[in-house]
C-alpha positions in Angstrom: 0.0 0.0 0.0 2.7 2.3 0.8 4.7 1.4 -2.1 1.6 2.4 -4.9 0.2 5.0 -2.9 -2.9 2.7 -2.9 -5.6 3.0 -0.3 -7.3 0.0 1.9 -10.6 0.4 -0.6 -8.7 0.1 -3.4 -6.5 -2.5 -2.5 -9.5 -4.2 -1.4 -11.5 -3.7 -4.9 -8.2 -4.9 -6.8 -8.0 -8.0 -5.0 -11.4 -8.7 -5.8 -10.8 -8.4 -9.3 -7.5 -10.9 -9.1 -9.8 -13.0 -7.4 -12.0 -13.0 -10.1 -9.8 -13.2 -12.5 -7.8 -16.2 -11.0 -10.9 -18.4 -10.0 -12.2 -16.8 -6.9 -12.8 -21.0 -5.2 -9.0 -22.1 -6.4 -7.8 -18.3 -4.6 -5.9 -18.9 -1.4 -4.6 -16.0 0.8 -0.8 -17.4 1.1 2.8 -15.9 0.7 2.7 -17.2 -2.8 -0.5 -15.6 -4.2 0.3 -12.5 -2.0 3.4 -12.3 -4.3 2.0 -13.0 -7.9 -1.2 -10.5 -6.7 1.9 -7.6 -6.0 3.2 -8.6 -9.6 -0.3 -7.9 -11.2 -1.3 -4.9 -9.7 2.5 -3.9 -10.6 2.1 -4.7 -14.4 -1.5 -2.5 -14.5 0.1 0.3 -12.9 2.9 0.4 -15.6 0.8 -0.2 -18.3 -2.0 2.9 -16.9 1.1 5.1 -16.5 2.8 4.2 -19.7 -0.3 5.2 -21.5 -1.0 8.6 -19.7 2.7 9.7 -20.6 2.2 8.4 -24.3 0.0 10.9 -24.5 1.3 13.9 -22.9 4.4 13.6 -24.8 2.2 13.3 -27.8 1.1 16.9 -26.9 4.1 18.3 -26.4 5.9 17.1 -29.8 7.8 19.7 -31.1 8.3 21.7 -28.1 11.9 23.3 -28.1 11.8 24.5 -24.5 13.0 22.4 -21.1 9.1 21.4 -20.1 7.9 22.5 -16.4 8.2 20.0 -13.4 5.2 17.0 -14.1 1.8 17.7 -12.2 2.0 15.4 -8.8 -1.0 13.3 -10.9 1.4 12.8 -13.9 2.5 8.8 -12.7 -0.3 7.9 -10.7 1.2 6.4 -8.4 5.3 7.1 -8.5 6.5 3.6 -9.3 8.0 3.9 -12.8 9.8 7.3 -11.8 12.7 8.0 -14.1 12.7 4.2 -15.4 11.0 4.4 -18.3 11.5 7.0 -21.2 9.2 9.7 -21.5 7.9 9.3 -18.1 7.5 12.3 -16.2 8.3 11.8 -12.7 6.7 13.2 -9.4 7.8 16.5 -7.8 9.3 16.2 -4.2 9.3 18.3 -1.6 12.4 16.6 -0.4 14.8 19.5 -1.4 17.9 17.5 -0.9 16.3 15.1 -3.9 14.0 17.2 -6.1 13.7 15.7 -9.4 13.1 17.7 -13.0 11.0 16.4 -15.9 12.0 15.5 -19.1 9.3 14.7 -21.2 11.6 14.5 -24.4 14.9 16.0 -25.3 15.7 19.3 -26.2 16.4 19.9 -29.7 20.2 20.9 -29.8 21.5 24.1 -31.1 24.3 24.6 -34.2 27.1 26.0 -33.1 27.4 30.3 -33.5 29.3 30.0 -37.6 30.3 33.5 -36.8 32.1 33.2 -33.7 33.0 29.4 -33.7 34.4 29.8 -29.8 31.1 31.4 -28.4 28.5 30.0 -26.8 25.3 29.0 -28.3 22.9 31.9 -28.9 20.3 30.2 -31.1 16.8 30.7 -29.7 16.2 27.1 -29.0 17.6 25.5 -25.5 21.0 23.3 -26.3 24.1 23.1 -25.2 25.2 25.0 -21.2 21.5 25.9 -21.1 20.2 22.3 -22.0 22.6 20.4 -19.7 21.8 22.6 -16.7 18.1 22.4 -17.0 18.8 18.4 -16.2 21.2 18.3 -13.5 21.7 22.1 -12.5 24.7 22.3 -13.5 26.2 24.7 -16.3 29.3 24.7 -18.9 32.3 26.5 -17.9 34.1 28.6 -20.8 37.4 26.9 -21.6 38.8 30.2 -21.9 37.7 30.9 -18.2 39.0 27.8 -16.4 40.9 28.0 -13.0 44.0 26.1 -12.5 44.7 25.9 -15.8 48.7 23.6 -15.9 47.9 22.6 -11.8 50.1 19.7 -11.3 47.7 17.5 -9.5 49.5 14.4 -8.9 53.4 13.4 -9.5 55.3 10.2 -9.4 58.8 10.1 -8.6 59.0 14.1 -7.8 62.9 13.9 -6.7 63.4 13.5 -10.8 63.0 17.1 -12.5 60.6 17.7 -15.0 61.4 18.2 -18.9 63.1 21.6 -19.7 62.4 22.3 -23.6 65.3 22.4 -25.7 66.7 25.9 -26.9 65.3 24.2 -30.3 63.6 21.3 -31.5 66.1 18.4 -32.8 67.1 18.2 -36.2 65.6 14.8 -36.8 62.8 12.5 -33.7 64.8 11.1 -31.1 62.1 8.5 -30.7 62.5 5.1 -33.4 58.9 3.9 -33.1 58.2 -0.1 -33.5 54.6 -1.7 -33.1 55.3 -4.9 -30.9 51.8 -5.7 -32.1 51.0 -7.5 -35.3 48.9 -4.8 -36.7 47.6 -6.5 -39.5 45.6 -9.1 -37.7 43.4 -6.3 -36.5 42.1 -5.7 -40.1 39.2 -8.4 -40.0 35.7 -8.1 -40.6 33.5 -7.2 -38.0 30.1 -8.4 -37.1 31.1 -12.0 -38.7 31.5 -14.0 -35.4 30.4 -17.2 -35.4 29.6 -19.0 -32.1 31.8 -21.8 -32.8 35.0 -20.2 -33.1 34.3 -17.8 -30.2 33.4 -20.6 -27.9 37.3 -22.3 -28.9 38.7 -18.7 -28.4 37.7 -19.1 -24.9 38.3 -22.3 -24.3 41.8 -21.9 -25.1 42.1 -19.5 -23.0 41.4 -21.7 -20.2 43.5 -24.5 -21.2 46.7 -22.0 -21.9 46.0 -20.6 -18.5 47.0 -24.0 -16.9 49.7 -24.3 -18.7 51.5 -21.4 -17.2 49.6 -22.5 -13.7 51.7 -25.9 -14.3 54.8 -25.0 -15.4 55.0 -22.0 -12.5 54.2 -24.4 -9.5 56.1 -27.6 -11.2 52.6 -29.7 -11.2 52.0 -32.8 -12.4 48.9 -33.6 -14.6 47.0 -35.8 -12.4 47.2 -32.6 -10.0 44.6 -31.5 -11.8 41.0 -32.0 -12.0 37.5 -31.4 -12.9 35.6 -29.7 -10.0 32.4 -30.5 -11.4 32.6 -34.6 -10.6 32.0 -35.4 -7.1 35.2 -36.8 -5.2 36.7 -36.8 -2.1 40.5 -35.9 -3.1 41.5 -32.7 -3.0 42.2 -31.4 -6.7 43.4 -28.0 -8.5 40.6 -26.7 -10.7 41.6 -24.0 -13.8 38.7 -22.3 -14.7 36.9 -19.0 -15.7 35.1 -17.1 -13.2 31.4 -16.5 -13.8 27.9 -15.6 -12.5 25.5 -17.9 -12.3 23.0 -15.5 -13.3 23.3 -12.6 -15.9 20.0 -10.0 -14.3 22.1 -8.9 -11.1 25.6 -8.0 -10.1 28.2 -11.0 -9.2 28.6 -11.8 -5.6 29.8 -14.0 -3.3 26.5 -16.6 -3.5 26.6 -16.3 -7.4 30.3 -17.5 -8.0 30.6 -20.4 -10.4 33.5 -21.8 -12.3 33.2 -22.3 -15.6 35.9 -25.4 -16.6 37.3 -26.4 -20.6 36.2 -28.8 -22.5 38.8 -30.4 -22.2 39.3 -31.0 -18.4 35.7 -30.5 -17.2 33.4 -31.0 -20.0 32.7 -27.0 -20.5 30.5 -27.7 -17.0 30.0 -24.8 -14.6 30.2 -25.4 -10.7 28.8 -23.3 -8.3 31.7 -22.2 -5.7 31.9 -21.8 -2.7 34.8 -19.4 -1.1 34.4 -19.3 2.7 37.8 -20.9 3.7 39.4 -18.3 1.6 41.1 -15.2 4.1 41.0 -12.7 1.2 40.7 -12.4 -2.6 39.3 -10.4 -5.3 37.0 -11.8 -8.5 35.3 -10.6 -11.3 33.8 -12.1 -14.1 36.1 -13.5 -16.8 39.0 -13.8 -14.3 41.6 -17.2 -14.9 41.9 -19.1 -11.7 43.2 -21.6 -9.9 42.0 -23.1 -7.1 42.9 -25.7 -5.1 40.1 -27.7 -3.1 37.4 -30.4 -3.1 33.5 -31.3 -4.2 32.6 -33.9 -2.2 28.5 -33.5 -2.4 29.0 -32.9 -6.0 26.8 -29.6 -5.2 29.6 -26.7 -5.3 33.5 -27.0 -5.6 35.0 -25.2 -2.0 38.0 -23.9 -2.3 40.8 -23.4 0.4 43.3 -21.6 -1.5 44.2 -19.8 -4.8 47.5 -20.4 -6.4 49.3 -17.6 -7.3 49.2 -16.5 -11.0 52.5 -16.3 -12.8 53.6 -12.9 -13.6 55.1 -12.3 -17.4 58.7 -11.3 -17.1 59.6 -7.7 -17.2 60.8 -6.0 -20.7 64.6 -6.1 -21.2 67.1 -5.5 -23.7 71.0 -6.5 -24.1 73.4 -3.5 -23.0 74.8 -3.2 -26.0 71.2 -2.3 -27.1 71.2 0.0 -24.3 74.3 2.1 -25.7 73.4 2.3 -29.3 70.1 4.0 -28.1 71.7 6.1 -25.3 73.9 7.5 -28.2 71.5 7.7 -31.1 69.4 9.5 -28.8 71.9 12.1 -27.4 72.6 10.9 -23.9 75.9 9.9 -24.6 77.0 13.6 -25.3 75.4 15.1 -22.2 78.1 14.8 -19.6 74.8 14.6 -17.0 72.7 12.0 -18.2 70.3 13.1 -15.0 69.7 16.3 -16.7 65.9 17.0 -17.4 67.1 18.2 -21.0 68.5 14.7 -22.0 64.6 13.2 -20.6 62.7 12.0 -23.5 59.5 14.5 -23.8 55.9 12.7 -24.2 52.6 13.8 -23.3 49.9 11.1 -23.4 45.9 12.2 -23.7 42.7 10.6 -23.4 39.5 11.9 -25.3 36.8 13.0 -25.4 38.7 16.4 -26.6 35.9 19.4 -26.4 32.8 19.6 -24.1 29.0 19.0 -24.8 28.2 22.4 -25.8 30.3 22.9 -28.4 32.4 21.1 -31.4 35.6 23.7 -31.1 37.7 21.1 -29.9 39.7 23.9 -27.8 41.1 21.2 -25.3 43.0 19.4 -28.3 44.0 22.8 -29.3 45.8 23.5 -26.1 47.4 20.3 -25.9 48.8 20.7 -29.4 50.2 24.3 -28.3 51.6 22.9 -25.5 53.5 20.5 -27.3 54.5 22.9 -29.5 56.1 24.9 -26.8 57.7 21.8 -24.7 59.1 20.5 -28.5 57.6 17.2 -27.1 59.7 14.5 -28.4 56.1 12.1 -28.6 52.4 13.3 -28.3 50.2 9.6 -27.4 46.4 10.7 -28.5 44.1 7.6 -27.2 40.0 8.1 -28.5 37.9 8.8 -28.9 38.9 11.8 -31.2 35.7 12.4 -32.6 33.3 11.1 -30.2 29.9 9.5 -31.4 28.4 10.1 -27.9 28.8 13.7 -28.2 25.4 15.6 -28.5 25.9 17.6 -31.5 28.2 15.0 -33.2 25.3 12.3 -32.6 22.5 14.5 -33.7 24.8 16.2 -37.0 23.5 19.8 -36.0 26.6 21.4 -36.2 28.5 23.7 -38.9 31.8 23.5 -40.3 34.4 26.5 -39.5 34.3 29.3 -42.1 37.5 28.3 -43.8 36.7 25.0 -44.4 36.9 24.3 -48.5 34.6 21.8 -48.4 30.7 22.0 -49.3 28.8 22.1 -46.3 25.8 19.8 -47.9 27.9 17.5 -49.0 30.6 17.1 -46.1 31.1 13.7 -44.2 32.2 13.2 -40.8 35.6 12.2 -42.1 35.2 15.9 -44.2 34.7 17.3 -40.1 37.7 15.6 -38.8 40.0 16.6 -41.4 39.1 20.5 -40.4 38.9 20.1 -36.6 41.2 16.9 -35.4 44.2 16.9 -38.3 44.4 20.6 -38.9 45.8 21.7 -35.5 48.1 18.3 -35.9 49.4 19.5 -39.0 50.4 22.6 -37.4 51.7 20.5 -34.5 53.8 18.9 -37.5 54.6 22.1 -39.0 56.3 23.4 -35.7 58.0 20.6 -34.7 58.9 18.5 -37.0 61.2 15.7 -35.1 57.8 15.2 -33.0 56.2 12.0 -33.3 52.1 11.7 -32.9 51.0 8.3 -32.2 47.0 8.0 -32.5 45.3 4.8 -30.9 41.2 5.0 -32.4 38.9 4.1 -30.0 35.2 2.2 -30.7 33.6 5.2 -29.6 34.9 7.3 -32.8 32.5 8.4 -35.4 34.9 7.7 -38.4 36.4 5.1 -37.2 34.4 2.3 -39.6 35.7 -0.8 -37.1 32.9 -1.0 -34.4 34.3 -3.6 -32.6 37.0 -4.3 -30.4 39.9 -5.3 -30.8 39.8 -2.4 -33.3 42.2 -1.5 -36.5 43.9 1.5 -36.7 42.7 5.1 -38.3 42.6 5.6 -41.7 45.6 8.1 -42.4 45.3 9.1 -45.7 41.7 9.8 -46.1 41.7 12.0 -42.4 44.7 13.8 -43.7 46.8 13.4 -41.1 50.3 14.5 -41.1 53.2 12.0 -42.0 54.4 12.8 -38.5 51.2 10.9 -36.9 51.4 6.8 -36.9 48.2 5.0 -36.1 47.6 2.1 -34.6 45.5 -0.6 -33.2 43.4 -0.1 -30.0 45.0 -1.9 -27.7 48.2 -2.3 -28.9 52.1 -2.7 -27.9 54.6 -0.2 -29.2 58.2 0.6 -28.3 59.6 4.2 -27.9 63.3 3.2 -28.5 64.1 0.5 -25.5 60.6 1.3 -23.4 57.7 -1.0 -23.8 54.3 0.6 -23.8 50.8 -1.1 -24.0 48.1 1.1 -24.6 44.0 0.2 -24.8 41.5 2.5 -25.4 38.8 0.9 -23.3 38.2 2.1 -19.9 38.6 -1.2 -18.5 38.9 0.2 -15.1 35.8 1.4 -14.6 34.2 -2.1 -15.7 36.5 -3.7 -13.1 35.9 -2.0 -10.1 31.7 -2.4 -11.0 32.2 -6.0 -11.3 34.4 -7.0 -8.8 34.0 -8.7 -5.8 35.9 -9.0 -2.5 36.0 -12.1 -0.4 37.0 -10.9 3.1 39.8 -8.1 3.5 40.8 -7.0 0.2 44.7 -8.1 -0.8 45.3 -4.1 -1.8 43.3 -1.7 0.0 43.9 0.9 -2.4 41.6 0.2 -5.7 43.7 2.2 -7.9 46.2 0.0 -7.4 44.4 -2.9 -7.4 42.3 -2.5 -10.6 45.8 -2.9 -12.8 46.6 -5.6 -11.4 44.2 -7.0 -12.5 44.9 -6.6 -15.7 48.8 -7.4 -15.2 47.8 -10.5 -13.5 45.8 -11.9 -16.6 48.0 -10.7 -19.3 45.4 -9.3 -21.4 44.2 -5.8 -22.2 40.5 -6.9 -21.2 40.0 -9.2 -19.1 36.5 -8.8 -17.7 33.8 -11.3 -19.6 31.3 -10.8 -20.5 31.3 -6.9 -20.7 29.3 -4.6 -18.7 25.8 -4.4 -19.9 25.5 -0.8 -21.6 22.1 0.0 -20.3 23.8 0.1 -17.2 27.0 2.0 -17.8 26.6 6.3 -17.3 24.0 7.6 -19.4 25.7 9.4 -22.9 24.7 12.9 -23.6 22.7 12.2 -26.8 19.1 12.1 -27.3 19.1 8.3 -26.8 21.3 8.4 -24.1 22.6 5.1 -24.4 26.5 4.4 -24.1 28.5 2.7 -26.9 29.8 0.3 -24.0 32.1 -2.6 -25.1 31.1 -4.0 -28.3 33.5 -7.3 -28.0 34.4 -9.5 -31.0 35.2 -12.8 -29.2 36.6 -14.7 -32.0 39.2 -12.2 -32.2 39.9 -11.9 -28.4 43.6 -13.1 -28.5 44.7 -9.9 -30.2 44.3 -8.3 -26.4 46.6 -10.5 -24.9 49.9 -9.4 -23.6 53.1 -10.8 -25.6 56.1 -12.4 -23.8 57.1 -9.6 -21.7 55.2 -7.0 -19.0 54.8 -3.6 -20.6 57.6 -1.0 -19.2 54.4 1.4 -19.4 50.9 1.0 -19.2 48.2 3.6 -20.2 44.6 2.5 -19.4 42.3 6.1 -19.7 39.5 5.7 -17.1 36.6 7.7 -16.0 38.0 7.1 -12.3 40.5 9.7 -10.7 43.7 10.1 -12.8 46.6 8.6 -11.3 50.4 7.1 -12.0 50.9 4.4 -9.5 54.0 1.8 -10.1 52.5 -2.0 -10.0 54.2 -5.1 -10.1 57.5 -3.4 -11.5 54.6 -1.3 -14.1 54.1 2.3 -14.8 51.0 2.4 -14.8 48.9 6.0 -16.1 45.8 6.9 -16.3 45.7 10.9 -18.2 42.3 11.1 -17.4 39.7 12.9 -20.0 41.2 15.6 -21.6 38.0 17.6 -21.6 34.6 16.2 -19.8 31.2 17.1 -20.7 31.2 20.5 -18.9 34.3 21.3 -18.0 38.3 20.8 -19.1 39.9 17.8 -17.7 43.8 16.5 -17.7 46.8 14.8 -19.0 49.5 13.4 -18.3 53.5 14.4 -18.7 56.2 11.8 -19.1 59.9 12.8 -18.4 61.7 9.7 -19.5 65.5 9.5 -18.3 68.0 7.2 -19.8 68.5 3.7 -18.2 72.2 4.0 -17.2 74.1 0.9 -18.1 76.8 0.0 -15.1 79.9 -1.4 -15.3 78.7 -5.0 -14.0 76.1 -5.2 -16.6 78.2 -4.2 -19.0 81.1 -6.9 -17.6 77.7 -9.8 -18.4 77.6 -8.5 -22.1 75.0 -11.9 -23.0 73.2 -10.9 -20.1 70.0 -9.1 -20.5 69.3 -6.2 -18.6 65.5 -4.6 -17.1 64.9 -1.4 -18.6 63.4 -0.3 -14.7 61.3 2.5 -16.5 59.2 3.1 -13.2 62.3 4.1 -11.2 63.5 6.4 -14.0 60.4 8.3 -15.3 58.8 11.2 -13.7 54.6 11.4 -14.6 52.8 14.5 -13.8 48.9 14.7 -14.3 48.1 18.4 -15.1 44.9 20.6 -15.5 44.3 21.3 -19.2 
């Protein structure tokens, strides 16, 4: 009664009708037809409201303006409040929680051709005007920001930042090599067949107890399948799952999903109570040592460690050539912060909500200009498909663009906005080198699935200083190993994960990587997040892209033989560059959020000083230690 605002009349006159309806002699009052009774009277209310808001948005087609807060008779009875489209919701008086309508979204305004940097002025409500009529909150000018450069957070602050050169160098002091096979990325899309992806993952499995055998010496008849009832204690390699897909995985809904090989594809429900502490999350490799002796659940008693990959590392020799190519070897200070290596890495999106003028990617490209940045690392999305104006194409190209506006294409848009202020970039510094990972949230990027091939170059007009790659993907920067994925696989993590008594790493920022160092792939979660449940986009639908995952191709996100030296994840959580498991690990942050600028992030890379004793062991490979000589600074945009 409380819950449908329904009084004891009512109530009275509904259960009548269910009795009716049901058989009134085969209707017994009991907990069970108490709960089907709640489910009815539920399913006429959301029908009766559904209809009434049908309707009134009916009337109001066509109506520019943010609409008025609903009448308090608009959802008769407040169940369906903001979880349904185009169902206006009930006006508090709770001040703390006071809720708007939004009958439909307002139409969104084209951007002011005259002064391209303005706000909007067009009589309609759209961009500042629209987003603070939802949440109260309104765009802030990029030209108006506070803090603009504000170091916010530094790693290894006793090294000194970059000082720019008098000038830039006569030739790039960066020799660029993709560790990834980049051609394997160029598949076709939306061709999976359930087959292969069901041997992609099972593979997985069965390669995952390899390394689990070979890294505790195990013999094969220490291994089991958890699913068969037995009374000796076995080690079961499976994936981690939920044993439903409608709610959130915890403790009750672990299962273990086994190969084909070793357990007949079977899943076990498990059961973790004589575990102290661990972390899980759907998709996750494990291995876990314990019994089923009821044949009902596996219980495990302990988890066996996973197996790191081994760090990058390179012969000293190597080391030298590099050191010298690069310029260290003149410098009689190698420690000096003008023999560091320059980069700055980014994150998209690049402009706010409100307007397309991309003024964040502007500033990033002047400041690289400035610094003569030896790299400049731009992760997607560049031109972001969630973006209001780019979603609804009510926008106008800048006044010198050569290109009819009727007949422009989004790929027209991003050679004017995105690859002009790079080819100034490349104009001004020409030794710089601009690596661009695509991301599946890009607009012209024609791969919508992930793992995803690299930009076109040639038809965005990029510069022949830019080199684009796949998303994720494993590059080198002379000696330094960097993986890179565009997908904010952080985010997913900390939703899905779930901690079984004290957590190993208190601090989730640390923990979240490791994760993803742990399992040696770029995404490890499976399956993805459900998109209806990720943050709302700012377009009409206001749907996010989410994770569209090609399964049959999910090997291309594994790690290679080696850890990365450097690992850039971009994540919607807090910036950060934490060291993990011997890893650099960075998140930039956005460069520019929906109202208001955001960061990036500043590497000063030092050379890796190659001692006497490691040079004595000539054979002997050497760690490149990156996290002990690189100083990260995340700074205000």
């Amino acid at each position: 009664m409380r819950l449908h605002s329904i009084s004891a009349q009512e109530l009275f006159y509904k259960w009548e009708s269910y009795s009716i309806k049901m058989g009134s002699e085969d209707t017994k009052l009991d907990l069970r037809t108490v709960r089907a009774f709640k489910k009815d009277v539920q399913e006429i209310l959301e029908r009766e409201t559904r209809g009434k808001a049908h309707v009134r948005s009916a009337d109001k087609r066509g109506v520019h303006a943010t609409p008025r807060a609903a009448a308090s008779n608009g959802d008769a009875y407040g169940m369906l409040d903001g979880l349904t489209p185009n169902t206006p919701r009930l006006a508090t008086t709770n001040g703390a929680s006071k809720r708007k309508a939004a009958f439909e979204t307002p139409a969104f305004p084209k951007v002011n051709k005259s002064h391209p940097k303005s706000s909007p002025t067009d009589g309609r409500v759209g961009g500042a005007e629209a987003k603070g009529s939802n949440n109260g909150a309104t765009s802030i000018p990029f030209v108006d920001r506070q803090n603009a450069g504000q170091v916010i957070e530094t790693l290894n602050g006793h090294l000194d930042p970059c000082e720019p050169p008098m000038a830039p160098p006569a030739e790039s002091r960066i020799k660029l090599t993709a560790n990834t096979d980049l051609k394997k990325f160029f598949y076709k899309p939306m061709a999976m067949h359930l087959s292969e992806a069901s041997e992609v993952l099972d593979d997985r499995i069965d390669d995952f107890m390899s390394f689990i055998q070979v890294h505790h010496n195990l013999e094969d008849s220490a291994f089991g399948n958890p699913a068969s009832k037995s009374t000796s204690e076995i080690i079961a390699v499976g994936r981690i799952a939920s044993d439903t897909l409608e709610s959130k995985l915890n403790v009750a809904s672990l299962v273990l999903e086994t190969s084909r090989r070793k357990g007949a594809g079977l899943r076990v429900p498990l059961k973790v109570d004589a575990l102290s502490a661990h972390e899980f999350f759907p998709g996750q490799m494990v291995a876990l040592r314990g019994i089923n002796a009821s044949g009902d659940y596996f219980s495990a008693r302990q988890v066996l460690d996973v197996p790191l990959l081994p760090p990058a590392a390179s012969l000293p020799s190597t080391l030298d050539m590099i050191n010298e190519r690069v310029g260290y070897a003149d410098s009689d200070d190698t420690g000096a912060s003008s023999s560091a290596l320059n980069v700055i890495v980014s994150s998209g999106p690049y402009t706010a909500d409100d307007n397309i003028d991309f003024e964040p990617l502007h500033t990033l490209c002047e400041k690289a200009s400035e610094t003569y940045a030896d790299a400049l690392i731009l992760i997607g999305p560049l031109f972001d498909i969630e973006h209001p104006l780019l979603a609804t194409g009510d926008f106008e190209l800048p006044d010198d663009a050569s290109i009819e506006p009727d007949k422009a294409t989004l790929t027209d848009a991003f050679r004017i906005m995105v690859a002009g202020p790079l080819r100034r970039l490349a104009q001004e510094v020409p030794s710089i080198t601009i690596i661009i990972v695509p991301s599946v949230r890009d607009a012209v990027n024609k791969h919508v699935s992930w793992p995803q091939e690299p930009f076109g170059k040639k038809e965005l007009g990029l510069p022949k200083q830019a080199r684009t790659v796949s998303n994720p993907v494993t590059i080198s920067l002379n000696e330094i190993v960097i993986g890179i994925s565009a997908q904010d696989i952080l985010y997913d993590l900390r939703r899905e994960e779930v901690v079984v008594g004290k957590p190993m790493e208190n601090n989730m920022l640390a923990r979240l990587p490791r994760h993803v160092i742990q399992q040696r792939h770029f995404f490890p979660l499976f399956p993805p997040v459900n998109r209806e449940l990720l943050p709302k986009a700012a377009t009409e639908e206001g749907l996010a892209t989410g994770m569209p995952l090609d399964i049959s191709y999910l090997k291309l996100g594994e790690w290679l033989n080696v850890r990365p030296d450097v690992l850039i994840l971009p994540s919607a959580l807090t910036p950060f560059a934490k060291v993990v498991e011997s890893v650099l690990v960075v998140n930039p942050g956005s460069t520019s959020k929906k109202r208001a600028p955001g960061t990036y992030a500043q590497l000063a890379l030092y050379p890796r000083k190659v001692t006497e004793e490691e040079h004595a062991a000539e054979s002997t490979m050497v760690g490149h230690k990156v996290f002990d000589r690189a100083r990260v600074d995340i700074v205000r945009i």
